[in-house]
C-alpha positions, -999 to 999 in steps of 0.1 A, spaced: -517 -918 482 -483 -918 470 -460 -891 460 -447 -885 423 -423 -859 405 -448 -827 393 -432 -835 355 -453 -860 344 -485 -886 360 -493 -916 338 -513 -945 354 -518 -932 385 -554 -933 381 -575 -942 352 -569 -911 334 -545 -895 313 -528 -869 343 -501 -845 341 -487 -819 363 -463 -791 353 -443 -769 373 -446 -732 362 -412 -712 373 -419 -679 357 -455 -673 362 -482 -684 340 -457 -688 309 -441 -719 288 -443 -752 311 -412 -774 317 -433 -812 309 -398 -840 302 -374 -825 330 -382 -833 369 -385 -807 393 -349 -800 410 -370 -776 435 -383 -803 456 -417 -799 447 -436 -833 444 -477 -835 436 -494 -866 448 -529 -876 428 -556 -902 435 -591 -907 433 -607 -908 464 -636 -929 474 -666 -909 459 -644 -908 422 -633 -871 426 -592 -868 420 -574 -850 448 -545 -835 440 -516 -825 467 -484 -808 462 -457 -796 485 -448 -757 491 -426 -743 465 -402 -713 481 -408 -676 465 -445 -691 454 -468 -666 461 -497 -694 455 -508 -720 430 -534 -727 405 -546 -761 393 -559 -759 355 -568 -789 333 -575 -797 298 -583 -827 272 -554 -843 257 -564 -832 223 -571 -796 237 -546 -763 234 -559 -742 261 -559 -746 298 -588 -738 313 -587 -726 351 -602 -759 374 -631 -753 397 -637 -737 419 -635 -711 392 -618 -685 411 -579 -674 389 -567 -659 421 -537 -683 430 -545 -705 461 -524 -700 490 -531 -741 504 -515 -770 490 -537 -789 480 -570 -792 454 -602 -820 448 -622 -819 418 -658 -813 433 -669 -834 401 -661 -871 391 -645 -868 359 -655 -887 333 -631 -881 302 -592 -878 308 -581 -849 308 -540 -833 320 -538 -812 348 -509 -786 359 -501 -770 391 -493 -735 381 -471 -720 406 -473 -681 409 -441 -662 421 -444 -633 446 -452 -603 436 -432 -579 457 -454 -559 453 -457 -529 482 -492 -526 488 -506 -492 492 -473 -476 486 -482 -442 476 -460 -438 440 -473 -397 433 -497 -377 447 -514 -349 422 -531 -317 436 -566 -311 423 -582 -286 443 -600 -270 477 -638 -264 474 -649 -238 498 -686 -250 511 -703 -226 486 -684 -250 457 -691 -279 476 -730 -268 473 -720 -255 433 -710 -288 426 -742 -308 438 -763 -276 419 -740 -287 386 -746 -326 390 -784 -331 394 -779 -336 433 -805 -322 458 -781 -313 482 -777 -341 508 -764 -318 536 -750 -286 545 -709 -283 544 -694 -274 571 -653 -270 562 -636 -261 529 -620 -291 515 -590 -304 495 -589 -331 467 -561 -349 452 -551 -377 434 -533 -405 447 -516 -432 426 -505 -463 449 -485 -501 441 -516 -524 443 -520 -562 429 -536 -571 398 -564 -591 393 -541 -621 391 -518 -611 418 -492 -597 400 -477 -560 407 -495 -530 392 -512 -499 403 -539 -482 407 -552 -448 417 -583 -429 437 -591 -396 448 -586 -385 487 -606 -357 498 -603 -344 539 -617 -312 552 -593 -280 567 -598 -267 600 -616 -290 615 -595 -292 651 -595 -329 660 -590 -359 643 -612 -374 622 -634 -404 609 -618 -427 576 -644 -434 550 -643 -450 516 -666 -448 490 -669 -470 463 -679 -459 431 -705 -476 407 -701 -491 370 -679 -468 349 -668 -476 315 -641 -451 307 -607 -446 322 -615 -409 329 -647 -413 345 -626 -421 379 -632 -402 412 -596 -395 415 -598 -370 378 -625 -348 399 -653 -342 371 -677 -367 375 -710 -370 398 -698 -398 424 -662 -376 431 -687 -347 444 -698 -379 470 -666 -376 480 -660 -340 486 -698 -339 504 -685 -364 530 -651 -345 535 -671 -310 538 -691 -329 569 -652 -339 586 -645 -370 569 -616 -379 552 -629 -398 529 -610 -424 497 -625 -429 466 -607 -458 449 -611 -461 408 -605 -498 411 -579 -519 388 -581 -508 350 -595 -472 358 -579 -433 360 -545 -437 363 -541 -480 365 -537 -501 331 -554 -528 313 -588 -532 309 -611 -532 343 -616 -563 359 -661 -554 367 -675 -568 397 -647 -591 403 -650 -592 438 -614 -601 447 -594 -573 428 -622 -548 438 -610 -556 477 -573 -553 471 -580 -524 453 -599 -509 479 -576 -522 507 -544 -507 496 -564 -474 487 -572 -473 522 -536 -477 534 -527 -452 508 -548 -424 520 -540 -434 555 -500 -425 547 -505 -394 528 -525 -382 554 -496 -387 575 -473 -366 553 -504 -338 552 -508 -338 591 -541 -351 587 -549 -371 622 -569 -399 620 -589 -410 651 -592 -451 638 -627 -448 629 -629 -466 593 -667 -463 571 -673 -480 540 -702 -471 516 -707 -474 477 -736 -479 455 -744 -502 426 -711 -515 415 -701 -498 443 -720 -520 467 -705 -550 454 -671 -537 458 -681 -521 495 -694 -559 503 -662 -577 488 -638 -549 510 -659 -552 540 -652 -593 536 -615 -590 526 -607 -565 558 -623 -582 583 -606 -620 565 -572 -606 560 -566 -572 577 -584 -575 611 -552 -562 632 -546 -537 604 -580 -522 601 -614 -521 623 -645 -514 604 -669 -487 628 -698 -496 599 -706 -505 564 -733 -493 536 -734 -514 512 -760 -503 488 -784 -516 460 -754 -543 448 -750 -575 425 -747 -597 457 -762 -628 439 -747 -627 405 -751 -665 403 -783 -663 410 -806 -629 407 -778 -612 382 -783 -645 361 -816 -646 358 -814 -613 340 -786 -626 318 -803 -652 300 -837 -633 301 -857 -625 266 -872 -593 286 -858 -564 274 -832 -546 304 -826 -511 307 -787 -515 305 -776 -542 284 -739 -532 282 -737 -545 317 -736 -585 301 -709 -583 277 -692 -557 303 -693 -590 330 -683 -614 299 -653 -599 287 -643 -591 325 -649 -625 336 -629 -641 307 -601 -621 315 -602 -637 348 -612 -672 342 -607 -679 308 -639 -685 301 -634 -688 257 -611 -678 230 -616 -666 209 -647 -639 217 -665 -656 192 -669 -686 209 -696 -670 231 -707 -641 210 -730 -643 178 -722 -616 150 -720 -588 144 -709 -590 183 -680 -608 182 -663 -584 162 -683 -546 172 -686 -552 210 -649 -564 223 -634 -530 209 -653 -505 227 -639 -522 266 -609 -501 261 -615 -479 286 -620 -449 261 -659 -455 249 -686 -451 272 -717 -470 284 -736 -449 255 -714 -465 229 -719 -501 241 -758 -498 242 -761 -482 212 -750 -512 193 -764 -537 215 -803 -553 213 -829 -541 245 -827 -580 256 -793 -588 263 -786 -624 258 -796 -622 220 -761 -611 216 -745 -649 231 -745 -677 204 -775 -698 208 -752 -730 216 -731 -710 244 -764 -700 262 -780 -731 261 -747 -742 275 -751 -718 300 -782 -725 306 -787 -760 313 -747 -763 327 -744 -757 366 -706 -759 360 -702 -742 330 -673 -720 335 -693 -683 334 -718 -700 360 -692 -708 383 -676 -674 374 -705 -661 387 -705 -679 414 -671 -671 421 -680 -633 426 -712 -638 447 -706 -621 479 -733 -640 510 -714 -671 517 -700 -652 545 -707 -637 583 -698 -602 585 -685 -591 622 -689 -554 620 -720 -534 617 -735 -535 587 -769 -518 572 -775 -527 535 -793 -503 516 -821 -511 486 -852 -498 471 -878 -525 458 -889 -507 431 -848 -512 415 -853 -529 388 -817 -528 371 -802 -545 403 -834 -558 422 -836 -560 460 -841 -595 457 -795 -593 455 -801 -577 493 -828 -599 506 -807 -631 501 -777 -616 513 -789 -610 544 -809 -639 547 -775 -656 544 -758 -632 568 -792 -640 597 -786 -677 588 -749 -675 596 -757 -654 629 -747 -623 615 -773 -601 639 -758 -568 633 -766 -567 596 -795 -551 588 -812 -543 555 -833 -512 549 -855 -499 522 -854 -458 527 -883 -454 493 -896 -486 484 -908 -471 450 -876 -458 439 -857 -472 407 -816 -480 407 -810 -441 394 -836 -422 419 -825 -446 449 -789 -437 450 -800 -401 465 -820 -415 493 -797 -449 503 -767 -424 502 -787 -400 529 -797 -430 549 -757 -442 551 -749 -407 559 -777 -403 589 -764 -434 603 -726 -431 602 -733 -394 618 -744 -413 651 -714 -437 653 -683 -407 644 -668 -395 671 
């Protein structure tokens, strides 16, 4: 294999190649001049026809990227696996032979400096007494779960996080703890499910799942509820079940909470508990992965709820998409379409994918200011009626089309969890079936994951209805592992 200047590839193989050097970020390539940084790609075709690219390690890179397109062709499009998030390794193969020539660029991403989990404010909310803790499940709908035990105090935190890309941003989440307790106590996190607008978050203290929060605190928890990238106080639209960006998000929530309990003189005894539901699970799932990948030394997981999520979106979540049955919450596909473009760049323009009158009346209400209402009320019962017929049968009969691998991208089983885990489902969930659980953790058995278990605590329950009894389960099993 033999090494060549990033600016330009001709002949190397029989295809039209290119690599570019990207100083600034994903911006304006420089393609005539060579690289005076020392980077160099080397590209072949190995024996089996796939092209290999390798590249040496630029300084102040935070990672790379490898994207591709046809020589006639204006946009880049990210190069599989599908993932946007840049690559920290130096080096990339094409799982596919290809068959038409086509340029590629190594995009090289600078670091962030970002300060993840600095806490940037803090904003009082309020204490709830355990009579308000019990007003507040009487207001919501909630049987109450338990009985609390400690008046409480809420607050917003907004802390430096990464974006979906990598870049800087930030992001905010609520952190509840309980008064007078006299010992230190248990870390949880809860994670949230599918929101659509900005002031749904836990961390603005009106909504149903912030009162999850305050139960769990009023019990001697102190307990994070991250809003995730694009919700409450962060910008930009929200990056939904992208499984990468929900981890980071949670991550440096959880480091957040852990420092302004410092400044509140809130001990913590190094017990950590994830939970979430719906969405929620997805995001508990991709956190539980990311911690135990990436943060080991920082951060030991006691146990983990993951409940009723979108595990196999490839897959299960799929099925669903390209369905002509009718689905109780259709916003959910052009919610995953718009989020996943942002990511992968999947089309452009919208109505590449989208049939009118979608193209033009969905895209507008994803800004974070129109509920879920909104978006159902102008879409049809069976969700994929709303994708041209040419991009479904794309996506369809195309294993690599780019929103299959996407999907694939954000699946969340091709993995052994170390720490004790319970998942949490009811059969009779239709909107997320159990079927996402069941091949989860036959994956996680395969891999010799024997502390994962999956439970079913009212097998006739639907996605709404289950919540209740999967939260109680996750909360009578954490109580016999706190200290």
């Amino acid at each position: 294999m033999k090494n060549h200047q990033i600016h330009l590839f001709r002949g190397i193989v029989p295809l039209l190649l290119a690599g570019f050097i990207i100083s600034q970020g994903p911006m304006a390539a420089r393609a005539a001049e060579p690289a005076t940084n020392g980077l160099n790609v080397a590209i072949a075709r190995t024996t089996n026809g796939a092209i290999q690219l390798d590249w040496t390690a630029l300084a102040g890179a935070q990672g790379y990227r490898v994207e591709y397109r046809g020589p006639d062709e204006a946009t880049w499009q990210v190069c599989p696996p599908a993932s946007q998030w840049p690559q920290t390794g130096n080096q990339w193969l094409d799982p596919q032979a290809a068959t038409s020539s086509r340029w590629y660029r190594v995009v090289a991403f600078p670091g962030s400096q970002a300060q993840r989990g600095r806490v940037l404010a803090t904003n009082g909310l309020r204490n709830f007494t355990p009579a308000e803790v019990n007003a507040l499940f009487a207001a919501s709908g909630i049987p109450a779960p338990l009985t609390p035990k400690y008046t409480v105090t809420a607050m917003q935190v907004v802390y430096e996080t990464i974006s979906a890309r990598g870049e800087k941003t930030q992001a905010s989440g609520a952190l509840v703890w309980p008064l007078g307790v006299g010992k230190s106590l248990p870390l949880a996190s809860y994670q949230h499910g599918t929101l659509f607008l900005k002031s749904e978050a836990p961390s603005y203290g009106q909504e149903t799942e912030f009162v999850i929060g305050v139960a769990l605190a009023s019990i001697g928890y102190a307990t994070v509820l991250p809003d995730y990238l694009g919700l409450g106080q962060s910008p930009g639209r929200h990056p939904y079940v992208h499984a990468r960006s929900e981890a980071t998000a949670v991550v440096d929530m959880l480091r957040a909470g852990r420092t302004v309990c410092g400044d509140q003189q809130v001990a913590l005894n190094g017990q950590l508990f994830l939970l979430g539901y719906s969405q929620g699970g997805h995001a508990t799932m991709a956190a539980h992965r990311e911690l135990e990948a990436s943060h080991a030394s920082e951060f030991q997981i006691t146990a983990s709820a993951p409940m009723a999520g979108p595990y196999d979106i490839s897959g299960t979540m799929y099925q669903l998409m390209i369905s002509t049955q009718a689905y109780a919450d259709p916003a959910y596909l052009p919610y995953t379409l718009f989020s996943y473009n942002d990511a992968y760049q999947i089309y452009n323009p919208v109505s590449q994918a989208l049939a009118a009158p979608y193209d033009t009346t969905l895209w507008p209400l994803f800004d974070g200011l129109h509920g879920s209402g909104d978006v159902n009320a102008v879409m049809p019962s069976v969700p994929s009626q709303i994708l041209r017929p040419d991009f479904l049968q794309a996506f369809k009969a195309d294993a690599s089309h780019p929103f299959r691998l996407a999907l694939q991208d954000n699946d969340l089983y091709n993995w052994t969890p170390r720490s004790p885990m319970r998942m949490f489902h009811c059969h009779g969930d239709r909107t997320v079936p159990f079927a996402n659980s069941q091949i989860a953790f036959d994956h996680f058995q395969a891999n010799g994951a024997n502390q994962v278990e999956l439970v079913d605590p009212f097998p006739l329950a639907d996605h709404g209805t289950g919540a209740y009894f999967c939260l109680i389960g996750a909360k009578d099993w954490f109580e016999t592992l706190r200290r």
